[in-house]
DRENNUVO-290359 format. One record per residue (C-alpha): residue number from 1; residue in one letter; z, y, x. Coordinates in steps of 0.02 Angstrom, whole numbers. Each point is the difference from the previous one (the first is absolute). Layout:
# DRENNUVO-290359
+-------+------+--------+--------+--------+
| torza | domi |      Z |      Y |      X |
+-------+------+--------+--------+--------+
|   NUM |    A |      Z |      Y |      X |
...
+-------+------+--------+--------+--------+
//
This chain:
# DRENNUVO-290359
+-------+------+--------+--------+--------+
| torza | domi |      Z |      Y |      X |
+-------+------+--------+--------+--------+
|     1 |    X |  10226 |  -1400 |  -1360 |
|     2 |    X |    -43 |   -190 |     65 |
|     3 |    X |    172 |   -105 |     13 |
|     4 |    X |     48 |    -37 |    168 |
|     5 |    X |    132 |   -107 |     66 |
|     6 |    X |    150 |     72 |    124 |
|     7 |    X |    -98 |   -105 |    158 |
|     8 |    X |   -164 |     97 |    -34 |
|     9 |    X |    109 |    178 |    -11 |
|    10 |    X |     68 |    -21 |    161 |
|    11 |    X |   -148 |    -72 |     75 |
|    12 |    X |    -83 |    150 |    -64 |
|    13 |    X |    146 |    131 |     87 |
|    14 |    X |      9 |    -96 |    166 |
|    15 |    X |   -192 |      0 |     17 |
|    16 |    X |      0 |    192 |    -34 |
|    17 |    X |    126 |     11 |    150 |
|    18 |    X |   -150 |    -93 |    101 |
|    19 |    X |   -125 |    122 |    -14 |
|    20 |    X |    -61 |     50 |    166 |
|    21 |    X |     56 |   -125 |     99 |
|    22 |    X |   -106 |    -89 |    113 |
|    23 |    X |     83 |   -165 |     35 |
|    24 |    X |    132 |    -57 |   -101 |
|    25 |    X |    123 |   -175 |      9 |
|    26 |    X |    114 |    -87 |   -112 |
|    27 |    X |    116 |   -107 |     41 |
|    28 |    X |     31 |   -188 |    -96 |
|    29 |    X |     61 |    -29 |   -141 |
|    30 |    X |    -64 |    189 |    -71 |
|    31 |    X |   -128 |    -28 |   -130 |
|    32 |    X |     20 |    169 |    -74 |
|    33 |    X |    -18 |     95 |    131 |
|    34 |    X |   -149 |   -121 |     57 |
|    35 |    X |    -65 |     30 |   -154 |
|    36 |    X |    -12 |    177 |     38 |
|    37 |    X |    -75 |     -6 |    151 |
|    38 |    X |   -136 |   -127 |    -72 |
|    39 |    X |    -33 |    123 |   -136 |
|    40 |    X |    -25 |    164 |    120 |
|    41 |    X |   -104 |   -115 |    115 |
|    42 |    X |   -106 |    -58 |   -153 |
|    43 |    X |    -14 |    210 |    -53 |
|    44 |    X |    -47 |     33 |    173 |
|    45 |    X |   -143 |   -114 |     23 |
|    46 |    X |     95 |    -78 |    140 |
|    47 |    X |     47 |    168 |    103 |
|    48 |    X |    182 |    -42 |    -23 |
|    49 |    X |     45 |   -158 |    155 |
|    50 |    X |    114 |   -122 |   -118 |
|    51 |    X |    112 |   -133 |     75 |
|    52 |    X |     92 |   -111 |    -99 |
|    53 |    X |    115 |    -89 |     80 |
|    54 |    X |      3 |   -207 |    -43 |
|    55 |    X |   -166 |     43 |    -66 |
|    56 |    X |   -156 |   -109 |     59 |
|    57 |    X |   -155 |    113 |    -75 |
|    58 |    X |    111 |    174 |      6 |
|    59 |    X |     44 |    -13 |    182 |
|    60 |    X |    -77 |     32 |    161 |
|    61 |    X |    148 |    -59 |    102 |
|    62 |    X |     30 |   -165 |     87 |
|    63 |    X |    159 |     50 |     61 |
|    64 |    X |     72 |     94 |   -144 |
|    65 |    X |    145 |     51 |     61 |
|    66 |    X |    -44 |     48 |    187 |
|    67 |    X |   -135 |     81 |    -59 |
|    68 |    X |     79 |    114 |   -102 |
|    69 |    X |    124 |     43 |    111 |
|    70 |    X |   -133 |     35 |    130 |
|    71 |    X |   -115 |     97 |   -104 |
|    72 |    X |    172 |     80 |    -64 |
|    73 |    X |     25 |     57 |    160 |
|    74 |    X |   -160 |     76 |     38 |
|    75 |    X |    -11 |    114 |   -145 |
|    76 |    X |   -126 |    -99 |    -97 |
|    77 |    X |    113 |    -52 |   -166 |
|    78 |    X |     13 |    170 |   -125 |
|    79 |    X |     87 |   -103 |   -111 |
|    80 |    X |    134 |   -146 |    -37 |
|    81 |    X |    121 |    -44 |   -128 |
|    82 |    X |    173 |    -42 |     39 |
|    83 |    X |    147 |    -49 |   -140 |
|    84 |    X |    171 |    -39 |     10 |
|    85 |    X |    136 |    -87 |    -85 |
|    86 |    X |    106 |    161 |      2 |
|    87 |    X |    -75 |    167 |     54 |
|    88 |    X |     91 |    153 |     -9 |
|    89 |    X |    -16 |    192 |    -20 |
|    90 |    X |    -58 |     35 |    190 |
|    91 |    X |   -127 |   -160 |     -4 |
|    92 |    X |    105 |   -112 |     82 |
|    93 |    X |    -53 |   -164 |    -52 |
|    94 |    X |     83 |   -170 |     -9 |
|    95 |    X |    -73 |   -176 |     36 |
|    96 |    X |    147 |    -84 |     92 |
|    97 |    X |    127 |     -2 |   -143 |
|    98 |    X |    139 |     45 |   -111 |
|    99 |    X |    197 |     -1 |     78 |
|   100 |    X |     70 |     45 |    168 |
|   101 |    X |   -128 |    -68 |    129 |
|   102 |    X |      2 |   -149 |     59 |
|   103 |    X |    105 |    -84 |   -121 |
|   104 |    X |    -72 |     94 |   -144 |
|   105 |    X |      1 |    -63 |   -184 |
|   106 |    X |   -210 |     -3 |    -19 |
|   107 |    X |   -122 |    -64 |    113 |
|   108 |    X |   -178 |     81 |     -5 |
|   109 |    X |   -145 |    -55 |    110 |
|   110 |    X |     23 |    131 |    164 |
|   111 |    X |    -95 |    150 |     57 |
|   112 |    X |   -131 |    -96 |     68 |
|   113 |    X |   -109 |    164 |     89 |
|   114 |    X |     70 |    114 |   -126 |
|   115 |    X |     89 |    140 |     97 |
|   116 |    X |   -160 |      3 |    106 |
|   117 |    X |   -139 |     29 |   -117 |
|   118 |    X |    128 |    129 |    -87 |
|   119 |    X |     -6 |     78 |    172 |
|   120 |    X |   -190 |    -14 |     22 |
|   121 |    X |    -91 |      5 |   -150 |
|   122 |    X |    -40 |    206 |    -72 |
|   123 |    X |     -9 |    -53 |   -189 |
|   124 |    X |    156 |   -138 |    -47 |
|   125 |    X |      0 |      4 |   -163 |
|   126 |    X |    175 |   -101 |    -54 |
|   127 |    X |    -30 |   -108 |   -158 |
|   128 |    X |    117 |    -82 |   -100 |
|   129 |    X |    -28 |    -47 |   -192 |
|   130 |    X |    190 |    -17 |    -50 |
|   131 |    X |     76 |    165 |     -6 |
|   132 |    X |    167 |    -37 |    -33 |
|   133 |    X |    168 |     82 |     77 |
|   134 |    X |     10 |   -166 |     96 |
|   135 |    X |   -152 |     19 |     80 |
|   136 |    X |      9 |    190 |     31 |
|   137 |    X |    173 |     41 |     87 |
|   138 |    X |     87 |    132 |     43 |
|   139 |    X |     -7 |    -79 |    184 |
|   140 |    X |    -76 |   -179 |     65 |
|   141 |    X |    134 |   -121 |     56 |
|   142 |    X |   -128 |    -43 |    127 |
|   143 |    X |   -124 |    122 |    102 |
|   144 |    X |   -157 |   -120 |     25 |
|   145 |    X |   -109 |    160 |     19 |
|   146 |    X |     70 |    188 |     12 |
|   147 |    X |    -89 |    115 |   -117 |
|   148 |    X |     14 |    140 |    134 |
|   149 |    X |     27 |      1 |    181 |
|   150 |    X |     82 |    159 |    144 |
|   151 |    X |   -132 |    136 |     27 |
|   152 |    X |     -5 |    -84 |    192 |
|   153 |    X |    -82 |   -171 |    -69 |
|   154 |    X |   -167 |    -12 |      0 |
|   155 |    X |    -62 |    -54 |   -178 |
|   156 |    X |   -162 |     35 |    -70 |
|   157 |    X |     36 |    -92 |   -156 |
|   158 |    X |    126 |    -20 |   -127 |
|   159 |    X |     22 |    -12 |   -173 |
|   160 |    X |   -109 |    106 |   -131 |
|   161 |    X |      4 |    -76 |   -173 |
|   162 |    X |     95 |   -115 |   -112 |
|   163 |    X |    -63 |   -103 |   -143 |
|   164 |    X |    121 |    -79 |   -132 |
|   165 |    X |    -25 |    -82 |   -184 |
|   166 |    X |     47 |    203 |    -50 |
|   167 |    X |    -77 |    145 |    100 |
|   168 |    X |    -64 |     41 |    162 |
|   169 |    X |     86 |    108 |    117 |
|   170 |    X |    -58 |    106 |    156 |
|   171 |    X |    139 |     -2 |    150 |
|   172 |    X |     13 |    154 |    112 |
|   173 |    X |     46 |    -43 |    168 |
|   174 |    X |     80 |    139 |     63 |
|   175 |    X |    115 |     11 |   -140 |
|   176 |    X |     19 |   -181 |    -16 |
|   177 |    X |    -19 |      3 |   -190 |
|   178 |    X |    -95 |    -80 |   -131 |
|   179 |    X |    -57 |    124 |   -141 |
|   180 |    X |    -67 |    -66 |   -151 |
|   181 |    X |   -204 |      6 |      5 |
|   182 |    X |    -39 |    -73 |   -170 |
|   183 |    X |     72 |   -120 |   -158 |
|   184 |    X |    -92 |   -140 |    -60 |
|   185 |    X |    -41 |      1 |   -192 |
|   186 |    X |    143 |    -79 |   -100 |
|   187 |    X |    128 |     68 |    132 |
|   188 |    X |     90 |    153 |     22 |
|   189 |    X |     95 |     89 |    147 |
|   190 |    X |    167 |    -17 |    -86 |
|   191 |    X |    -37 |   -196 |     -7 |
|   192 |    X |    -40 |     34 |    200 |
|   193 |    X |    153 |     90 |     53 |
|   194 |    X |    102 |   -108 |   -110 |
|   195 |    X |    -68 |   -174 |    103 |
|   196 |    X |    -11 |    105 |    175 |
|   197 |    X |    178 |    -32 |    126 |
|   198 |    X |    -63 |    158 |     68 |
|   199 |    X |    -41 |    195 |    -30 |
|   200 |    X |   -181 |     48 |    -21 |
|   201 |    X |    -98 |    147 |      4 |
|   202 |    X |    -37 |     57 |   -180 |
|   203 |    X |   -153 |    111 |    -23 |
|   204 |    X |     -1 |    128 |   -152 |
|   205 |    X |   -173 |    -99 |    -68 |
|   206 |    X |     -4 |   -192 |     27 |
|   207 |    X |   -159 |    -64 |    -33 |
|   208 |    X |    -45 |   -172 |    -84 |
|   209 |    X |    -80 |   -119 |    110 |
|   210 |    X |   -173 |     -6 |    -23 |
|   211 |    X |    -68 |   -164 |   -132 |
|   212 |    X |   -143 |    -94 |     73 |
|   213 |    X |   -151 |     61 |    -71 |
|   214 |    X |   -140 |   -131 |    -76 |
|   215 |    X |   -101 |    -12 |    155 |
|   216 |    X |    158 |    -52 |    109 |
|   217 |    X |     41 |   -120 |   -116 |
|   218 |    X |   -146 |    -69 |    -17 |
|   219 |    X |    -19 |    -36 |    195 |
|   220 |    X |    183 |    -63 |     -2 |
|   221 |    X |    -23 |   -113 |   -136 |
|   222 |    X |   -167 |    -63 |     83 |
|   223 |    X |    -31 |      3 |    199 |
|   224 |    X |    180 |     54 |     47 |
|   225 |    X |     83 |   -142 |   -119 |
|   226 |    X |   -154 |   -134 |     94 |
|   227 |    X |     27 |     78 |    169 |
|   228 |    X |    202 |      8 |      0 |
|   229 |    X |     31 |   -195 |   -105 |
|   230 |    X |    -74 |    -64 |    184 |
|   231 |    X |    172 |     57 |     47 |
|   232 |    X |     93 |     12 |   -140 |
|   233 |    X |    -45 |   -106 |   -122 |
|   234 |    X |    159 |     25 |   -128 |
|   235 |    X |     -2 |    171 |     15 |
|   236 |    X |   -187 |      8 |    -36 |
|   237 |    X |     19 |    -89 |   -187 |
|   238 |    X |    108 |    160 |    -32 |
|   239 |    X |   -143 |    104 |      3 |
|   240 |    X |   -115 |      8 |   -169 |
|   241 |    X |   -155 |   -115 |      7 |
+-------+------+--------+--------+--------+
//
């Protein structure tokens, strides 16, 4: 098997979350999951709409955030990503802070239009590379955006997948659960539950996470690693020549 790096292993999983999707965004500072969208787009011949957000060549918008909001809105976004600084076992997610709000001990940027893509968008898929027990609590200290909403409250959208440095995971909204979809080579579920503030759902068979194959690398290491470094240009070096 080809060596790959951890940044081309979860670009690799999050694009495989993409498939089907006709119009996907990603918000800044994301060049993972931009990544991914760049590298479905490039498999697609173009089928798949990317945005990039604080992207010049990736990026249709002029008004980034109004117009994702708006398009949001009218049903035309199947996908965004969304992180937190704490998110916990019912996808609540944090971006306000640590501590008793307002005088809390950590200051994080804000919600920005958080709660309502959660609310809007049909495919959230929550990413967060850390997966540590400080990151993944047993509750936020801070609702930015609620995982889950009263059968009365109209939401079309919500969260579906999460992303970290050591599996992916599949939430069921009804149940308001995470379950444990697959383990990324070099990991294990013990190493999971032991780094997770939460309870997760444990199938019988975990699967490993899926290794790029040479033909995904290859694009990654060519016209994703050119197209993304427009952006990104740090995170680009990361990726093999």
């Amino acid at each position: 098997m080809e060596p790959f790096n951890r940044s081309e292993l979860l670009i690799t999983a999050i694009a495989r979350l993409l498939e089907g999707c006709r119009h996907v965004i990603v918000g800044a500072a994301s060049p993972i999951p931009g990544a991914a969208a760049l590298l479905v787009r490039a498999r697609t011949d173009g089928a798949l709409r990317v945005n990039v957000l604080g992207s010049q060549r990736h990026n249709s918008f002029t008004n980034g955030g109004v117009e994702t909001f708006d398009l949001a809105a009218q049903g035309r976004v199947d996908a965004f990503f969304l992180g937190g600084g704490q998110i916990d076992g019912e996808a609540n997610i944090n971006l306000v802070g640590t501590g008793e709000y307002p005088a809390g001990d950590v200051r994080w940027p804000g919600s920005f239009g958080s709660a309502y893509l959660y609310f809007l968008v049909p495919r959230v898929i929550l990413f967060r590379e850390e997966h540590t027990r400080r990151v993944f609590v047993p509750k936020v200290d801070f609702v930015s955006a609620p995982g889950s909403s009263p059968p009365n409250v109209y939401r079309p959208g919500g969260p579906w997948k999460l992303v970290t440095g050591l599996g992916v995971f599949a939430f069921d909204r009804a149940r308001k659960r995470f379950a444990v979809e697959s383990v990324h080579p070099g990991h294990t579920v013990e190493e999971i539950l032991d780094n997770t503030g939460f309870t997760l759902d444990i199938p019988e068979q975990v699967p490993m996470t899926p290794a790029p194959d040479p033909s995904t690398l290859t694009l990654l290491r060519g016209r994703i690693r050119s197209e993304i470094a427009e952006t990104y240009p740090r995170f680009a070096a990361q990726l093999a020549a």
